[in-house]
C-alpha positions in Angstrom: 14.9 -5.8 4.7 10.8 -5.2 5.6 11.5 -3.4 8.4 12.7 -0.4 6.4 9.6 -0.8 4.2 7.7 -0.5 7.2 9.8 2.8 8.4 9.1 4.3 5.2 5.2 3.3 5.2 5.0 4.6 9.2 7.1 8.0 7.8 3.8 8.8 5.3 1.6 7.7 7.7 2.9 11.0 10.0 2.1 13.4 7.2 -1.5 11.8 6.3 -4.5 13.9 5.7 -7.6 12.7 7.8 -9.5 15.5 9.3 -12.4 13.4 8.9 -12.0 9.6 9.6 -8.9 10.5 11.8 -7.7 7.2 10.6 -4.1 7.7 9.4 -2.6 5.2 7.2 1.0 4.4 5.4 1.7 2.3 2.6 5.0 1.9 1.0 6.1 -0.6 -1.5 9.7 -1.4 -3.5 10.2 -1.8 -6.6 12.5 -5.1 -8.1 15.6 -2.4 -8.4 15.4 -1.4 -4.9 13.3 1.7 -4.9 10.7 2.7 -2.5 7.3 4.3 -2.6 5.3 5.5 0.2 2.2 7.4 0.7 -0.3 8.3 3.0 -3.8 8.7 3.1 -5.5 11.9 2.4 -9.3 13.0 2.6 -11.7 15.8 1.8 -14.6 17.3 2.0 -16.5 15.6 -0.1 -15.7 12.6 1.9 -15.1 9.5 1.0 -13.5 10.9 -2.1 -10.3 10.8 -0.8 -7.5 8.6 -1.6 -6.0 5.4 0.2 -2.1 5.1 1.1 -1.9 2.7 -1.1 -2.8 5.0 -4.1 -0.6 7.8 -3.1 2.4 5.4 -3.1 1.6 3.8 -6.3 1.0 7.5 -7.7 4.6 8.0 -7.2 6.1 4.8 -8.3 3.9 5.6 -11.4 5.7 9.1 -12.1 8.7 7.8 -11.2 8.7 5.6 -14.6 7.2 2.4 -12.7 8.9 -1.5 -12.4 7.3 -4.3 -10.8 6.9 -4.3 -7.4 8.3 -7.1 -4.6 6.5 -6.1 -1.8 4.3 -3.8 0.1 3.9 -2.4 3.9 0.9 -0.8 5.5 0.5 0.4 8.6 -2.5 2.3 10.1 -2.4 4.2 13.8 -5.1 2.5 15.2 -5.4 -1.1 13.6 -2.8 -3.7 13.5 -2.5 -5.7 10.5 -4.4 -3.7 8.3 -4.6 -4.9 4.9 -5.2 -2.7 1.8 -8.8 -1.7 0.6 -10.3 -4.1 -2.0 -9.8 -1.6 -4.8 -6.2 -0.6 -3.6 -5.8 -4.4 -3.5 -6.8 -4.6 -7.3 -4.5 -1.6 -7.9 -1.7 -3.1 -5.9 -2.0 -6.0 -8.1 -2.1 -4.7 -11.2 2.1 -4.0 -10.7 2.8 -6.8 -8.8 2.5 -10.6 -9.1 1.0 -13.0 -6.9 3.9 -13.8 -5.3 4.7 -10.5 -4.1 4.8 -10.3 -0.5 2.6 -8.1 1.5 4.0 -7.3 5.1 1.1 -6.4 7.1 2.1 -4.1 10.3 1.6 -2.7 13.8 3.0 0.2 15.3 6.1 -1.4 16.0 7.2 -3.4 12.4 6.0 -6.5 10.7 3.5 -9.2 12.1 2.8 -10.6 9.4 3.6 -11.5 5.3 0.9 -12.7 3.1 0.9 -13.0 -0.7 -1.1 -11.2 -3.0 -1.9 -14.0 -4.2 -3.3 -14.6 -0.7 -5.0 -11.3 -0.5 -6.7 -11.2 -3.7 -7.0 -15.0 -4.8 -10.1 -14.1 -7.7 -8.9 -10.7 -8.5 -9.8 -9.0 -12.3 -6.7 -9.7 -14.1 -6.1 -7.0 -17.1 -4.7 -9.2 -19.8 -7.8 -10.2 -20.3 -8.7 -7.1 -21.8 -6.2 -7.0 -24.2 
């Protein structure tokens, strides 16, 4: 079932926006009632005020009405097993839980599943806040 995750993260990463780093990257990630997200990176001038993958796909899933997500691909053109940033992995986690698994990729599918747990084992949690 990751491996269409992965499609659909490798799909964004073909309409990117990196004039600049010329470092595309996809992200997609589904939602516990089946849905999927994806995004791509996209920069601008005023680099590095662009946006991650990551945050394109949960921009989406946001304006789509949200749910909590099961698990996440990335996938970047030139680096295998890219993981997300560490702010897209504090927004990653503020919709997921720690047990939701994070398939990291290479151009080809899957190479590896972490947690987020695993990823982000201190992260800031936001009920504290509350």
């Amino acid at each position: 079932m990751s491996h269409d995750l992965f499609e659909a993260a490798r799909a964004a990463m073909a309409k990117c926006h990196a004039p600049y780093s010329k470092f595309p990257v996809g992200a997609a990630l589904r939602t516990e009632d089946g849905r999927v997200f994806a995004g791509a990176n996209i920069e601008n001038a005023s680099y590095p005020e662009g946006w991650c993958a990551e945050t394109t796909a949960l921009s989406h899933y946001v304006m789509a009405g949200g749910g909590r997500i099961t698990e996440i691909a990335v996938v970047a053109e030139k680096m295998a097993k890219i993981t997300p940033c560490g702010g897209c992995r504090q927004r990653l986690a503020e919709f997921s839980g720690p047990d939701t698994k994070l398939h990291l990729c290479d151009d080809t599918g899957v190479v590896k599943t972490v947690t987020m747990a695993e990823i982000l084992p201190l992260g800031f949690r936001g009920d504290v806040l509350k």
